[in-house]
C-alpha positions, 0 to 999 in steps of 0.5 A, spaced: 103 317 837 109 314 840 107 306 841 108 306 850 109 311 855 116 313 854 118 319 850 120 318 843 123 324 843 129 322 847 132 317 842 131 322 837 137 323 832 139 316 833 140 311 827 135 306 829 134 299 824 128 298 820 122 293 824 117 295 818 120 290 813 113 285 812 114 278 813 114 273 806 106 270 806 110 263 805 113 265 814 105 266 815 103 259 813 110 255 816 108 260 823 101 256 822 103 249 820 108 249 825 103 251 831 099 246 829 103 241 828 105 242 836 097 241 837 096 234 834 103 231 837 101 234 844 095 230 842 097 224 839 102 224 845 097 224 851 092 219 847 098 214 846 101 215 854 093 214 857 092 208 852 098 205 854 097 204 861 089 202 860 087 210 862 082 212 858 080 220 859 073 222 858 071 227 852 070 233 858 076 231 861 081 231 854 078 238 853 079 241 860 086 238 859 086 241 852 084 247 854 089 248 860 095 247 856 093 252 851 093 257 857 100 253 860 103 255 852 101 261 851 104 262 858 111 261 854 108 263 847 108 271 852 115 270 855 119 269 849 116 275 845 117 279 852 123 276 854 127 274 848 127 280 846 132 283 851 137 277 847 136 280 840 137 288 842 145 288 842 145 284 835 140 289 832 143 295 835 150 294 833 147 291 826 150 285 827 143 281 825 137 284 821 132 284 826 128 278 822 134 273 822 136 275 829 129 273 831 129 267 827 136 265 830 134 266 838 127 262 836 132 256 834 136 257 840 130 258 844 127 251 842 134 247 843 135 250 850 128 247 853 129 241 849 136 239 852 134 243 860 135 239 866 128 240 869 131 242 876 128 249 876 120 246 874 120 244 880 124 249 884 118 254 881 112 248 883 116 247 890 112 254 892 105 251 892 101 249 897 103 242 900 096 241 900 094 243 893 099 239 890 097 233 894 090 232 891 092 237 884 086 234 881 082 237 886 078 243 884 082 247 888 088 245 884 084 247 877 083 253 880 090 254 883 093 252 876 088 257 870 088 262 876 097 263 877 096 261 869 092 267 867 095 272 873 102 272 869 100 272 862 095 279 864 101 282 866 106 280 862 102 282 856 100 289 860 108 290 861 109 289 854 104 293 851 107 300 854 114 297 852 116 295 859 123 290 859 119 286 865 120 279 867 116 273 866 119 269 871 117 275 877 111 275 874 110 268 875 112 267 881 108 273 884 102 269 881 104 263 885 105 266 892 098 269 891 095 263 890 099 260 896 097 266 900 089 266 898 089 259 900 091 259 907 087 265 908 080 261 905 084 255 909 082 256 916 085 252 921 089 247 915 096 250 917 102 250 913 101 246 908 095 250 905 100 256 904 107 258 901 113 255 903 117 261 906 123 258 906 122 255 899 120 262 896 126 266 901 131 263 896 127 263 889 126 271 892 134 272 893 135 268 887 130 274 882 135 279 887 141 278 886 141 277 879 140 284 876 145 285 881 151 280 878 148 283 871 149 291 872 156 290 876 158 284 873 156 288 865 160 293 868 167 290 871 167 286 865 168 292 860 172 296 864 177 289 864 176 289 856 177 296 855 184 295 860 186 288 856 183 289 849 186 295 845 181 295 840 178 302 839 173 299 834 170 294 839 169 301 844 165 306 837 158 306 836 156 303 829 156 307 824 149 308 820 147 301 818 154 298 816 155 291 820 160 291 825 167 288 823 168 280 822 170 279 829 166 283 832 159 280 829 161 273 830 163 276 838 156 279 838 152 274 835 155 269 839 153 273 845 146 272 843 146 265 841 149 263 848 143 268 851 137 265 848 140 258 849 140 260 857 134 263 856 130 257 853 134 252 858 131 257 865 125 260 863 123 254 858 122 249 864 116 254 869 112 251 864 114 245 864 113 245 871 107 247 870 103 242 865 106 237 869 102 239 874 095 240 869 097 232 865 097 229 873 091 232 875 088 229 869 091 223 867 094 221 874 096 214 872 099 216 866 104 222 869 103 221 876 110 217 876 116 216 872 113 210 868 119 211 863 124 208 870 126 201 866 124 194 870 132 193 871 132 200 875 127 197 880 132 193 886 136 199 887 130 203 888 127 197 893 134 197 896 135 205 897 128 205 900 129 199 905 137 203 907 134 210 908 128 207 912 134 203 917 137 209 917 131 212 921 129 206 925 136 206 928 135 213 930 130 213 934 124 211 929 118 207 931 113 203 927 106 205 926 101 204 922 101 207 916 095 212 916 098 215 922 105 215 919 103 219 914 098 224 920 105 225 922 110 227 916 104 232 913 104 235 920 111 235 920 110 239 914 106 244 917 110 245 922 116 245 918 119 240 924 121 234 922 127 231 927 123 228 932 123 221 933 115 221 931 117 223 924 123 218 923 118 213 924 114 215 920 119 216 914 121 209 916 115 205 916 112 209 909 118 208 906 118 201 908 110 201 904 113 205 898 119 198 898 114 194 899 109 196 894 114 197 888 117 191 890 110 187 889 109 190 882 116 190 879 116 196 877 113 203 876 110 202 870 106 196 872 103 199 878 095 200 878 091 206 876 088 205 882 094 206 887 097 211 883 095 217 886 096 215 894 103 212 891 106 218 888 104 222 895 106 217 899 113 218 896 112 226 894 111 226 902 117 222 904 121 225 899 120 233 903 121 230 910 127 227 909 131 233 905 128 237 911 131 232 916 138 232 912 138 239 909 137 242 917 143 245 920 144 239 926 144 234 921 151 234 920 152 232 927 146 227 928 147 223 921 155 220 919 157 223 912 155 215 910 147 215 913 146 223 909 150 220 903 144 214 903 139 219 904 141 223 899 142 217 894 134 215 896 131 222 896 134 222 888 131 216 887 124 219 889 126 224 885 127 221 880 120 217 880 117 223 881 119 228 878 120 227 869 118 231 864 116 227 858 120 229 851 114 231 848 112 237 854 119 239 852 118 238 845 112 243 845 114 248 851 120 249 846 115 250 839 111 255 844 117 259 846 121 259 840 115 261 836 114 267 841 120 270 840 118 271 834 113 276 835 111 281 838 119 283 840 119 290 837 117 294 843 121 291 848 127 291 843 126 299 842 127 299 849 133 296 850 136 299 844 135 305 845 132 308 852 136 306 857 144 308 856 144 316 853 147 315 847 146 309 842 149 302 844 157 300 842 159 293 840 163 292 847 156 294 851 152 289 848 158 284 849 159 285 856 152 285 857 151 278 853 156 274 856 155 277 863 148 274 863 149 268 859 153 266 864 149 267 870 142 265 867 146 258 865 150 257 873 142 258 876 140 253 872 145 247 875 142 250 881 135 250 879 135 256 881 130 260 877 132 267 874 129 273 869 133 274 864 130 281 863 132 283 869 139 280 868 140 283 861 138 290 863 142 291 868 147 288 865 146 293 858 145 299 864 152 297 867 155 298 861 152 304 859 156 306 866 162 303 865 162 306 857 160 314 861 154 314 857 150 315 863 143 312 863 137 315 862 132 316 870 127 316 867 126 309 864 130 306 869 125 309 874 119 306 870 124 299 869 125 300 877 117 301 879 115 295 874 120 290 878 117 293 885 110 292 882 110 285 879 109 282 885 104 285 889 100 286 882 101 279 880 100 276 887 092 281 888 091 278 880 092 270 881 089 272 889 083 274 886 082 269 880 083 264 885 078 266 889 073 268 883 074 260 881 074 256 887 068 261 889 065 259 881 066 251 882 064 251 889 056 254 886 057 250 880 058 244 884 
């Protein structure tokens, strides 16, 4: 019996590599240390993060957070084998690698991507969530946000991959969170935007997921039609031949095309779950991760002077002080509505900002502030943070504010960002094992589908080629956009362009099935997270 839904017949008469070799016994034991080896760090970490700022977790609620990220990690531990995989195919069905040392050789990369990542697109993923759940993360409706997202993406992860489905993780994701956000504005009566999904942040991070498969099919397509008009070499156009390796140069081409995709892989796809665990360790260990304890001492006073420019800035514009509990009334109202240049909110953003200067200053630092403080203090910012770049990000700025005000503005919204949003080294070091270990497994049946099921006639070294490099290099600008991408929809549209460009044609049958999964990811993922969330919160609240 075929293993998924796709006809075996219809790669009939092709050379196919050999996947039955058996893994050593002495890879099954390192596969192990390594896992639990990232389990101790992980631990040993959070126990030496809470305990250095006097915060000290409950057994019930270390556990919780254990389990958590568990789910959060097996979450990426999914993505690598379903995404990687696309990384792999070219080098396997050209025989560039065996299928056991390529998919060591993408784990690597995998792992080193995550490890030097930016960050920027975790948190263009978390900007999707409810304002509301992200403000109070430790709440019960955030829990049950968070393992309701969580579970969503990996159940249809793991439905796409067991039919052998070429399926994006990131798509997957993000539908799950536009399902939370929607649940919880509708059992959010009344509470208005913040309860719900930024639209505008979802119609860019949509756009992005878009147009990408587009870049990949047209882009794969143009780039082998411009190799085939400069580069005369017939052998970079031929099939291989049975099980032999393709010439020195070629391999090295191609093997350095995979390595260049699992890096941008690690690097885009290795960050949502970074994003996410971020979200778990604030709501349970606020003092510790809340905000960015690791900022030196030295840095403080232009964190102070920036805040106090920004605030005149304000003040000069129109701004009136006010009490700061209604100053923050007014820029979570701002928020809801999506409104935010009136003069009642550059009051607002001043007389906070001039709070948030206040505060830090007294402290010295951020690493000094008080547990109990915490909290209220990283909301404080997260809200003057928004308000302000949607002040400065509106279409009139430019004619409200001279280029030197935005220019101030832009200089504090970094160091708000930078106070809040960090990613401690050991989050990356283990979202990196997670990955990394995932591409290591479970590969096969997405592997197969590349290779063989969607040109008519077996994959060329110029295919995989120009499939790799176009992909690569469009995950790697979405990351200096902190833009998140699929690198499943971007590699297999890339490997379909090819095949067009090469006269191959492609099979309809599994670019009909490949089509019907992307369309279905979103709505079936946001009804699952939609539901879960409803089931948990509905659970917590009869527990309570």
């Amino acid at each position: 019996m075929a293993t998924n839904f796709f006809d075996a017949a219809e790669s009939a008469g092709r050379t196919s590599p050999r996947f039955d070799r058996p893994l050593h016994p002495a890879g099954r034991w390192a596969f192990l240390a390594i896992i639990i080896g990232a389990v101790i760090y992980a631990a040993t970490s959070i126990f030496v993060d809470t305990r250095h700022v006097g915060e000290t977790l409950q057994v019930g609620v270390f556990l919780f957070l254990g389990l958590a990220l568990l789910i959060a990690l097996g979450f990426e531990f999914v993505n690598g084998f379903h995404d990687t995989a696309n990384a792999v195919a070219t080098v396997i069905y050209t025989n560039s690698m065996s299928p056991s040392v390529a998919v060591i050789w993408s784990g690597v990369f995998n792992f080193l991507g995550v490890i030097v990542s930016s960050g920027a697109v975790a948190y263009s993923i978390i900007t999707l969530l409810p304002v509301e759940l992200i403000l109070h993360i430790g709440s019960a409706a955030g829990y049950a946000m968070i393992f309701a997202l969580l579970f969503a993406a990996v159940l249809w992860n793991l439905a796409t991959w067991f039919v052998g489905l070429p399926n994006s993780s990131s798509h997957a994701l993000i539908g799950s969170i536009l399902g939370v956000g929607f649940a919880n504005q509708l059992l959010s009566a009344g509470k208005g935007g913040t309860s719900g999904v930024d639209w505008g942040q979802a119609e860019k991070v949509l756009s992005s997921l878009l147009f990408s498969p587009l870049m990949g099919f047209i882009g794969a397509m143009v780039l082998l039609w411009v190799m085939k008009l400069l580069i005369r070499k017939p052998e970079l156009y031929r099939e291989p031949d049975g099980n032999k390796a393709p010439p020195r140069g070629i391999r090295a081409l191609l093997i350095a095309t995979c390595t260049a995709v699992s890096f941008a892989h690690g690097g885009n796809d290795g960050q949502k779950g970074m994003g996410l665990i971020m979200l778990i360790l604030i709501g349970c260990a606020p003092t510790a991760y809340a905000l960015n304890r690791t900022m030196p001492e030295s840095a403080t006073p232009a964190f102070v002077q920036s805040t106090n420019r920004a605030a005149a800035i304000f003040e000069a514009h129109g701004g009136t002080p006010m009490p700061v509990d209604r100053a923050r009334t007014i820029l979570s109202g701002a928020l809801q509505d999506k409104k935010a240049n009136t003069p009642a909110v550059y009051g607002a953003i001043d007389t906070v900002s001039r709070d948030i200067a206040a505060r830090i200053s007294g402290y010295g630092a951020l690493s000094k502030v008080p547990a109990a403080v915490t909290p209220n203090l990283r909301n404080d910012m997260y809200l003057v943070l928004d308000t302000s770049r949607m002040v400065s990000g509106a279409k009139e700025a430019g004619a409200r504010f001279s280029k030197a005000e935005l220019d101030a503005l832009k200089a504090y919204q970094t160091h708000l960002q930078d106070g809040t949003r960090y990613i401690p080294f050991w989050v990356k070091a283990i979202v990196a094992i997670a990955l990394g270990l995932g591409t290591m497994v479970g590969w096969k049946r997405i592997v197969v589908t590349v290779g063989e099921r969607i040109g008519k006639v077996h994959m060329t070294y110029g295919m995989g080629a120009s499939a790799e490099i176009v992909a690569a290099g469009t995950i790697l600008l979405a990351e200096v956009y902190g833009m998140p991408v699929s690198t499943t929809h971007i590699l297999t549209s890339g490997v379909a362009g090819s095949a067009v460009a090469n006269g191959a044609g492609l099979q309809r049958r599994t670019i009909t099935h490949m089509v019907a999964a992307w369309l279905l990811t979103l709505p079936a993922a946001m009804l699952l997270s939609g539901g879960l969330y409803w089931l948990l919160l509905t659970g917590i609240r009869l527990a309570g």
